[in-house]
Structure formats: structure tokens, C-alpha cells
C-alpha positions as CSV (number, residue, x, y, z in Angstrom):
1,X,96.8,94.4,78.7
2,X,94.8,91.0,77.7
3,X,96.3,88.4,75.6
4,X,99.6,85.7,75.0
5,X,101.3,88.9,73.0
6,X,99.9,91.6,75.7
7,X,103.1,94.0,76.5
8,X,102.4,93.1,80.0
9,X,104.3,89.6,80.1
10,X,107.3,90.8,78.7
11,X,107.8,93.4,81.3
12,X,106.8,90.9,83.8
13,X,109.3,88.6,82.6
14,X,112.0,91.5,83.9
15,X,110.5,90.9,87.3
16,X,110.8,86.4,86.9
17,X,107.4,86.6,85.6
18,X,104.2,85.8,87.0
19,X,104.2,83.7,90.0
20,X,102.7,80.1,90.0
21,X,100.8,79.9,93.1
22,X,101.2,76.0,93.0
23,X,105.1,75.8,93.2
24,X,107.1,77.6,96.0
25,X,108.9,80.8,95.7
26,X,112.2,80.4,94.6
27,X,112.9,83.6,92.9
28,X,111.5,87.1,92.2
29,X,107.8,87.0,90.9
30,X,104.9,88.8,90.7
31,X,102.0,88.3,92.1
32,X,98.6,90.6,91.4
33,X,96.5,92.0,93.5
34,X,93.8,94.5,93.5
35,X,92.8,97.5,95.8
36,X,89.5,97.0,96.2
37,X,88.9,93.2,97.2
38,X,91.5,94.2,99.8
39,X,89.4,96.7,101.0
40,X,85.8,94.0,101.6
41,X,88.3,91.6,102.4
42,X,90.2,93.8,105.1
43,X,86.5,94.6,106.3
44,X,87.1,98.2,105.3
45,X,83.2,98.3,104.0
46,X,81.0,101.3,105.4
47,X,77.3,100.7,106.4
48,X,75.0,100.5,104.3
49,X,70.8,100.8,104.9
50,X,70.0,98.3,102.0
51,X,73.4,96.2,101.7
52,X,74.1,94.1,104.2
53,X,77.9,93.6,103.1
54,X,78.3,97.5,103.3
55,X,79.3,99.7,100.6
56,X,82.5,100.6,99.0
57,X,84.4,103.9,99.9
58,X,83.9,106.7,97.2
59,X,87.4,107.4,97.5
60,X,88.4,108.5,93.6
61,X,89.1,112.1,93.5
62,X,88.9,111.6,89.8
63,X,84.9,111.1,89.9
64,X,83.7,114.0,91.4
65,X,80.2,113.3,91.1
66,X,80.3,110.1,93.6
67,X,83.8,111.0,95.5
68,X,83.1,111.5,99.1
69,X,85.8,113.4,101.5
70,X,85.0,111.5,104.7
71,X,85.2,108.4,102.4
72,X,88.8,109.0,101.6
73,X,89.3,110.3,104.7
74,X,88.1,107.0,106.6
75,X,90.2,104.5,104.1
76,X,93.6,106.4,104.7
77,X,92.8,106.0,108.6
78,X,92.2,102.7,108.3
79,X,94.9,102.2,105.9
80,X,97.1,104.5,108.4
81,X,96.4,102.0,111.4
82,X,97.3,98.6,109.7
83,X,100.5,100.0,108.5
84,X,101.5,101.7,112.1
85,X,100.3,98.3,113.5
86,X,102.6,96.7,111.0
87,X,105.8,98.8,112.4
88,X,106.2,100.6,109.5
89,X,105.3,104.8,111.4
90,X,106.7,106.8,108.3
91,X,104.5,105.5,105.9
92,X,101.8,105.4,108.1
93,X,102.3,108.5,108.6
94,X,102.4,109.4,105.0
95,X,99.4,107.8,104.5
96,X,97.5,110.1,107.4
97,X,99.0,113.0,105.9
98,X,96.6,112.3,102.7
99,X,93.7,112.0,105.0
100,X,94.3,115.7,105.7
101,X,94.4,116.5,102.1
102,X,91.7,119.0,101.3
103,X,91.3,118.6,97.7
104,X,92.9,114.9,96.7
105,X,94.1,114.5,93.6
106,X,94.2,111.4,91.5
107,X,97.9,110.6,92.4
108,X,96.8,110.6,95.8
109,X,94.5,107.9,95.7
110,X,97.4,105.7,93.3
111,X,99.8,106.4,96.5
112,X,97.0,105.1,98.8
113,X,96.2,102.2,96.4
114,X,99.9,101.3,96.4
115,X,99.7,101.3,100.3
116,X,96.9,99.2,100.5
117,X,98.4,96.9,97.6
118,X,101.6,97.2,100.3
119,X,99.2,95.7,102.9
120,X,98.7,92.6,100.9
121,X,102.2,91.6,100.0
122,X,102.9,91.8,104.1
123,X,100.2,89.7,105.1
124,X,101.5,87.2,102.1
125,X,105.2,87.8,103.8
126,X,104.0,86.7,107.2
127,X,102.7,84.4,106.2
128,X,98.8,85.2,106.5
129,X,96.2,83.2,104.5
130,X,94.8,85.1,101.5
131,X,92.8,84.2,98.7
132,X,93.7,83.4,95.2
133,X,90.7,84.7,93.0
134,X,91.0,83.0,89.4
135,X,93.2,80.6,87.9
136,X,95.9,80.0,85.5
137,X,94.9,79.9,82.3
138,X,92.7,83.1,83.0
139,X,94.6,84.7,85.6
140,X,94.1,85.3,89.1
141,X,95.1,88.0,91.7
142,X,95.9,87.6,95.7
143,X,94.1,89.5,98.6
144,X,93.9,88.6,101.5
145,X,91.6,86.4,102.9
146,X,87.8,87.3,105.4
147,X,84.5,85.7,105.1
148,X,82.5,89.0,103.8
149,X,84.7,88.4,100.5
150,X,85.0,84.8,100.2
151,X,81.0,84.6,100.7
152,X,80.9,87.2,98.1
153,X,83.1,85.4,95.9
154,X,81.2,82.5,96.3
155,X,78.0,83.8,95.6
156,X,79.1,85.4,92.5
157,X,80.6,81.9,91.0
158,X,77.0,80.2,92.0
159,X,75.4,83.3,90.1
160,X,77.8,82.6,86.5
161,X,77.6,78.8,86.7
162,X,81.3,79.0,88.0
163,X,82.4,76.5,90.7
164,X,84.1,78.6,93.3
165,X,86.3,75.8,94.6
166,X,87.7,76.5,91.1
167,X,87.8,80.1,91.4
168,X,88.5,81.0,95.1
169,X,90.8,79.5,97.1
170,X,93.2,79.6,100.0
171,X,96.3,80.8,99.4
172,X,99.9,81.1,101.7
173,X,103.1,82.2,100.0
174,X,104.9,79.1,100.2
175,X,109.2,79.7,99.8
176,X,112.1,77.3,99.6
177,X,114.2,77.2,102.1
């Protein structure tokens, strides 16, 4: 995956390859983003008696020893409601139909990931502000943007010697045109 000769470039490159957030879009590219900063960045955290930030939704079928069915079933609701509230019904309601799952399976959760990676790529359409975590010569991925992640972001850069006007910053899809 990692790496100048990683197999994942060249199958980006089928797609115009990975997109410079510092130049507007002019052409197909991909950008990356990642399910679970989504999620503390969408506010999507659950209480939590010893976190103030929340916790994460156990919400992988595939670990059974820390997979929690009222987890899953709270992050397709939520997931459900931004995508009705987005005017897209039939996936929404897809996406409430896994909440009703008894028994989720692994592809489940990938279809509900893919939703919630949907959810990004939407707000970057509007145009909404996200935030691009990383940089260039590293790599970075998109989500969108809220102050429970952003302070979490930060805090994290201050705790590794990183300097988080390096490593988190605003982003809006900018196009020609």
C-alpha cells in the first residue's frame, strides 16, 4: 500500500491520480478519506463517563468481542438521516435497512463505511469546509471539518512535536470553471 512503487498509484492513475489539494479541480481525481474521523468530525461520538470527546461506535461485526448492536444500530441512523437530509431517500433507506440487520456481517459495515465515505465527498461537492489531515509528501486524507476533531487533531500534533498548521488544515474543493 506504502511506498513510490506501491500498486496503489498506478491504479490511481486510472482514476487522474491523486488530487493536489493546492490546485483546482480540473479533471477526475481522487481524494481519500477515512470513515472514522468522519464520524468525531460529523459529531457522531457516543458519551462517555471518562472521555470527554465521547467514544467511538463499536460498529465492526468482524470483532465480536467489542461489536455492540445498538452501536451499529445508532451510526446507520445517524448515517440514514444525513443522507435523507441530503435528498438522496433510497440510499437512506438502504442504509436504515442495515440498522435492522440482526446479525451484521462484515460487508455490511463496508456498505455503511462507503456511505459514510459518500457523506464526505457531498459536503466537499457543496462546497462545505473540511479538513485536510496530512500533507504531500506523506499523504493526507479529507473529512469534513468540526471542532471536536480539529482540537483532537491538534492536540495530537502538540503531543509528536508536529506543527498542526502543517498537518491540519482547512480545506474547500476548489474547480475551474
Amino acid at each position: 500500500m506504502f511506498g513510490t512503487d506501491a500498486p496503489i498509484w498506478r491504479f490511481l492513475e486510472q482514476f487522474g491520480g491523486a488530487a493536489d489539494p493546492h490546485e483546482p479541480v480540473t479533471d477526475t481525481g481522487v481524494i481519500e478519506t477515512y470513515p472514522v474521523l468522519a464520524i468525531i468530525a460529523l459529531g457522531w461520538t457516543l458519551p462517555h463517563s471518562t472521555r470527554s470527546t465521547g467514544r467511538l461506535p463499536k460498529y465492526n461485526p468482524a470483532r465480536r468481542k467489542t461489536f455492540l448492536i445498538s452501536d451499529w444500530q445508532y451510526l446507520c441512523q445517524r448515517t440514514s438521516s444525513e443522507l435523507e437530509a441530503l435528498g438522496l431517500p433510497e440510499l437512506a433507506q438502504s442504509v436504515a435497512g442495515l440498522a435492522r440487520a440482526g446479525a451484521p456481517r462484515k460487508a455490511d459495515q463496508d456498505c455503511l463505511d462507503a456511505c459514510i465515505c459518500l457523506l464526505v465527498a457531498l459536503y466537499l461537492a457543496e462546497p462545505r469546509e473540511c479538513l485536510m489531515v496530512g500533507n504531500m509528501d506523506t499523504g493526507y486524507i479529507v473529512v469534513p471539518s468540526g471542532n471536536l476533531l480539529r482540537d483532537e487533531l491538534h492536540a495530537r500534533c502538540d503531543n509528536t512535536g508536529r506543527a498542526h498548521s502543517e498537518w491540519v488544515r482547512p480545506f474547500v474543493l476548489r474547480s475551474v470553471g
